[in-house]
N, C-alpha and C positions, 0 to 999 in steps of 0.2 A: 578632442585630439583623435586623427583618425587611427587604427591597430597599427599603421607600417608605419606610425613616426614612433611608435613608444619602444625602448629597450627590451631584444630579447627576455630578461630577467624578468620583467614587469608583465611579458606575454606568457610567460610560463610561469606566473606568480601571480596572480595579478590582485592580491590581497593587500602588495604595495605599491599599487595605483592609486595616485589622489584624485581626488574628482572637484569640480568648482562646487559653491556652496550651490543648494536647491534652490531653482529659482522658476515659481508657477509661472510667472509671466512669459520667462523665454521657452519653457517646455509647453505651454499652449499656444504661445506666438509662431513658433517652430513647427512642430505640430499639424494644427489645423489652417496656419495662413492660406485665407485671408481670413482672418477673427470680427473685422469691424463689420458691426450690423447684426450678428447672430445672436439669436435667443438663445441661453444654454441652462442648462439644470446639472444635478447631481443625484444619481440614483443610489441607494444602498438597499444591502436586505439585511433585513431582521428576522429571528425566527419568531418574536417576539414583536409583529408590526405592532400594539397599543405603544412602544415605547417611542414611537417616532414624534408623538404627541407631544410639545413642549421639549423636545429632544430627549425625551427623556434617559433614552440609551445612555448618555452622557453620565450619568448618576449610575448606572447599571454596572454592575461586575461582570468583566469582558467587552466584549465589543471593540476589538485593539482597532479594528482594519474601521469601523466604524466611525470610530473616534479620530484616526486620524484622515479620514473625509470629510470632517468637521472641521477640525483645526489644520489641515494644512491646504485643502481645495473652498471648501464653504467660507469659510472666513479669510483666507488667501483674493477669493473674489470679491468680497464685500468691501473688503478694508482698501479695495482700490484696484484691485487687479482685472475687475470687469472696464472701467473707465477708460485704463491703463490701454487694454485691449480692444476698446470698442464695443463690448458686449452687452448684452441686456440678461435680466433674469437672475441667473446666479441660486434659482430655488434650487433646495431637498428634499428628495422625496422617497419613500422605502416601499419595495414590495417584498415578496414571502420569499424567505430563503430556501433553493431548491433541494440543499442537500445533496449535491450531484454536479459535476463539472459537466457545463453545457447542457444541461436540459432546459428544456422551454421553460419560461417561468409563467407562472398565474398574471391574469392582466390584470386584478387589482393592484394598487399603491395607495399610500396614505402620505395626507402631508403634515405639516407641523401642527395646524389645527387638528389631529385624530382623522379629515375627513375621506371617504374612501372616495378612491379616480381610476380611473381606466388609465391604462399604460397605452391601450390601440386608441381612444377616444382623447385624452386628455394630455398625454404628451408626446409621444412620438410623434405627431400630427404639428405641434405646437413650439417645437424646441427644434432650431439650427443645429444644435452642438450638443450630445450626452454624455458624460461620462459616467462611468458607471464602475463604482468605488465596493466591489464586495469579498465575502466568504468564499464564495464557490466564479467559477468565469461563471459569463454570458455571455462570450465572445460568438459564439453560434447563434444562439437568438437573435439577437441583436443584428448581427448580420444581415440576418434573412430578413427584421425588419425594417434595418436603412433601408434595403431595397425597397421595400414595400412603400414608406414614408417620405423617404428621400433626405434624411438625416443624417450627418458626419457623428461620430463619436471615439471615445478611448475606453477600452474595458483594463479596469486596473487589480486585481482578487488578490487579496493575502497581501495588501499593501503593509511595508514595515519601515522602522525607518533606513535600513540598511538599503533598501530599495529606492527609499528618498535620497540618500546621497550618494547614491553610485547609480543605479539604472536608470532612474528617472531625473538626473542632473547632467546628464551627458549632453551631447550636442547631435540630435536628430540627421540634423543633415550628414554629417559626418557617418553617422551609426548605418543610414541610407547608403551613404556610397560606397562603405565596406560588402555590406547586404550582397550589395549588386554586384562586387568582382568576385565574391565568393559564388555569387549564384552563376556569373558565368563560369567559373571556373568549373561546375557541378552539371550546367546543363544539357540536356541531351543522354544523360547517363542511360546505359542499357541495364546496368543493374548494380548494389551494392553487394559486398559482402562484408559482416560482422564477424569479428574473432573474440569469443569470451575466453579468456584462459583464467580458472577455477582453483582454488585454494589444495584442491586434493590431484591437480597435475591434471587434468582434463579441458582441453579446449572442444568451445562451442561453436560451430557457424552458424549464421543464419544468412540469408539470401535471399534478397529482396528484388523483385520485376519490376522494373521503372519503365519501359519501352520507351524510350528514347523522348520522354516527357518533356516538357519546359518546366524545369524549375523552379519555383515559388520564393519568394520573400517576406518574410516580416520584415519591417523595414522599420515601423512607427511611424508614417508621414498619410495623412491624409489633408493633403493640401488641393486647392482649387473647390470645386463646389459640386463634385459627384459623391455619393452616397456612398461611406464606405466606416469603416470601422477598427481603429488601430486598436492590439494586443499589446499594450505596454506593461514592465519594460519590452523593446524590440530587440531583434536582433536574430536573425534566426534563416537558414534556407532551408527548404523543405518540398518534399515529395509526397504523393499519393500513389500505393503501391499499389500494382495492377496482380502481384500475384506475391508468393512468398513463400519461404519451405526452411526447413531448419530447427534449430534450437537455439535457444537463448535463456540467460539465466534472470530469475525476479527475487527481490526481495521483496516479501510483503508486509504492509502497515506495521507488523507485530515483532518482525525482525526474522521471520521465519523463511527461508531460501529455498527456493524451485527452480525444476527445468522445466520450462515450457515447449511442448512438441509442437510447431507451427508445419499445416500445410494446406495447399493451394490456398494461401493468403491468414489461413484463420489458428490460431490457437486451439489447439484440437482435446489436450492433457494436459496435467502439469505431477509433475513427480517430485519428492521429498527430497532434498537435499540434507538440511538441519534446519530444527525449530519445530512445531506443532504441526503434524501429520492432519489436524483437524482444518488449518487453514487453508490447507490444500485441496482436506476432499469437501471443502465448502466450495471454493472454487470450481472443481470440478462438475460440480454439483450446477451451479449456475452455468460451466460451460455448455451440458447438458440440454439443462432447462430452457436456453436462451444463448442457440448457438454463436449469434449475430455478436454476442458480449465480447467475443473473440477475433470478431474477425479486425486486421489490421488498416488505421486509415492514417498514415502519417507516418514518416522516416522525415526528421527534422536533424539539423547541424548550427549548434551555437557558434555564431562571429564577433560576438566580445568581449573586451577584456573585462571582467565583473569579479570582486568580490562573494562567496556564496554566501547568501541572503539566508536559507532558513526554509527558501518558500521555489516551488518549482519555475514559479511562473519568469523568476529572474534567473535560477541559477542552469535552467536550460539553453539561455543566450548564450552560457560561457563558452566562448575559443577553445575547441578542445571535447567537448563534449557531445553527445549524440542521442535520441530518443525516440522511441517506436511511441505508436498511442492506438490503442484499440478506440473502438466504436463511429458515433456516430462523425464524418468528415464533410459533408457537405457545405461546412463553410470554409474550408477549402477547396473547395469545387471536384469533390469527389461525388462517389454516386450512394453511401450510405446516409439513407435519412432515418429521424426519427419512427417513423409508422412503421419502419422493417421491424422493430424490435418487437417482442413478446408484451413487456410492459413499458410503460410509460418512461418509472423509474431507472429502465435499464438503458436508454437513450443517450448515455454519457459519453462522452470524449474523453479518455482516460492518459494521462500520458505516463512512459517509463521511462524515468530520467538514469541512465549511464552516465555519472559522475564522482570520480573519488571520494569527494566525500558523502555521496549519497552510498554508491554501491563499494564500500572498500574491501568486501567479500572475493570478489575480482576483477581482473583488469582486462579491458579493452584494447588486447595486445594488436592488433591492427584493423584500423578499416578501408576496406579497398572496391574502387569503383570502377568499373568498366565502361568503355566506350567508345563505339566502333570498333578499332583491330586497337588500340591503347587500352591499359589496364595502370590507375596513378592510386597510390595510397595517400589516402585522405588525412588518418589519423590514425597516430604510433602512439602506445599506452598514454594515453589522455592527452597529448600535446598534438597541435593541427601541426599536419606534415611540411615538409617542404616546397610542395607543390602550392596547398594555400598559403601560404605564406609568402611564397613569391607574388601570387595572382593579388594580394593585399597591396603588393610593393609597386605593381605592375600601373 
């Protein structure tokens, strides 16, 4: 059901939205059509690649997202869902867990047998269709290697089941066609501006250079037979900033709140707000060392109604919500790559989700976008404005 048939209540709530039960077949029929004839596999990582041997992750303590690449895509295809589909293959296969959202991963993999394979020689070469069920993304690599290969795939990290029945039970096309009135409603933008207002009476702006870009979509569909790579769940419009100035506020892993000084594009300081002065000047520390960790590659906008999950990678689709992400963008077709970075490990795609229940420190009391001689506000404390909401109706 597409956003502009469901009740106001349900778009501003959307915890009581029902979703249909999970069903693999229609999310990869959907998805990747045309399915029939493609070799597909399943990638995971383990930090722990011996356990892939006899599955043996499955016997292991932890491996949530693991386990359920096992039991709900592995044996989902086995038990009839490749036939179903037209597909061949159906293997699993695990490479080294990077520890790092979007960093290049190692080309070894192991298959059930323990045996070691090249990722450049032995499957991307060999496999129509990838999905790739892990810990950390791989939506960047992967990327860059459909091109290379000529492969279709879905990168799925922090899979849960809350994610199983609500982001990933949706109905793609639909999720698609919201994507696109929300991206025209957004494109062309000459720039955004963010408003943090702050638990102690202090509002942030930040302000962001789009130059009059074309707009981007996660959508979820990579349909037809060009080489491309869906970030599931989808849902999402998004930029690549050309410049940026401001402040904005972070919460870090630990619970500890900063202002971040952002200019000409990059994160420059970050100052204490409350919580451990040490996580800051660690931070800082690495701004320093490795300027490039700072700089900004991504102002994204969630367009669906979603339940939050737990895990970013679904609860930044949400209607309503909004998130910057440092590092590397180029699989967004920006121009930070990997080799700019100092170390290898600092290569990461990082994102910062602004969402109630992530940041409820403070509110994202307006977002507003400029364009041409028009200036439309996007989003009023976590709720998409009137303006998207109409262009959803539209």
């Amino acid at each position: 059901m597409s956003v502009a048939a469901l009740a106001p209540e349900i778009i501003h709530n959307p915890e009581n939205r029902e979703f249909p039960e999970f069903d693999l077949e229609r999310l990869l029929g959907t998805v990747f059509d045309p399915t029939e004839g493609c070799h597909c596999c399943i990638l995971i990582d383990l930090d722990d690649v011996s356990l892939m041997e006899g599955y043996g992750f499955l016997d292991a303590e932890g491996h949530e997202v693991q386990k359920k690449a096992y039991e709900e895509f592995y044996l989902g295809l086995k038990d009839g869902g490749l036939s179903a589909l037209g597909m061949t293959g159906g293997d699993m296969f695990a490479f080294r867990m990077t520890h790092g959202s979007n960093l290049d991963m190692q080309d070894d993999c192991y298959d059930v047998a323990g045996d070691v394979l090249s990722l450049d020689e032995d499957i991307y070469p060999d496999y129509d269709l990838i999905l790739c069920i892990s810990t950390f993304s791989a939506t960047a690599p992967l990327t860059a290697k459909c091109k290379e290969f000529g492969f279709r795939g879905a990168t799925m990290h922090n899979l849960n089941d809350v994610i199983l029945n609500s982001g990933l039970a949706v109905n793609y096309d639909e999720v698609s066609a919201d994507a696109e009135k929300l991206r025209l409603a957004m494109t062309g933008a000459d720039s955004v501006e963010i408003d943090f207002a702050l638990e102690d009476g202090r509002v942030l702006t930040a302000w962001l250079g789009l130059d009059n870009q074309e707009a981007q979509k996660s959508h979820g569909l990579c349909k037809g037979h060009q080489p491309d790579v869906a970030n599931l769940p989808a849902g999402e419009v998004y930029f690549v900033p050309v410049d940026a100035n401001g402040q904005f506020p972070m919460k870090y892993e630990d619970g500890t709140l900063g202002v971040l000084d952002v200019e000409n594009r990059s994160i420059v300081r970050s100052t204490l707000i409350e919580g451990d002065q040490g996580t800051i000047d660690a931070h800082n520390e690495r701004l320093a060392d490795d300027p490039m960790t700072g700089t900004l590659g991504e102002l994204g906008f969630g367009t669906q109604v979603l339940p939050v999950s737990g895990a970013d990678i679904q609860d930044e689709k949400v209607l309503g919500t909004c998130h910057l992400a440092t590092g590397r963008d180029d699989h967004l077709g920006g121009d930070i790559v990997p080799d700019m970075f100092k170390k290898h490990e600092n290569s990461t795609h990082d994102d910062i989700l602004f969402a109630p229940h992530k940041t409820p420190n403070f509110n994202i009391s307006q977002v507003r976008m400029k364009r041409g001689n028009r200036e439309e506000i996007l989003i009023e404390n976590f709720r998409a404005s009137e303006y998207l909401l109409n262009a959803l109706r539209s």
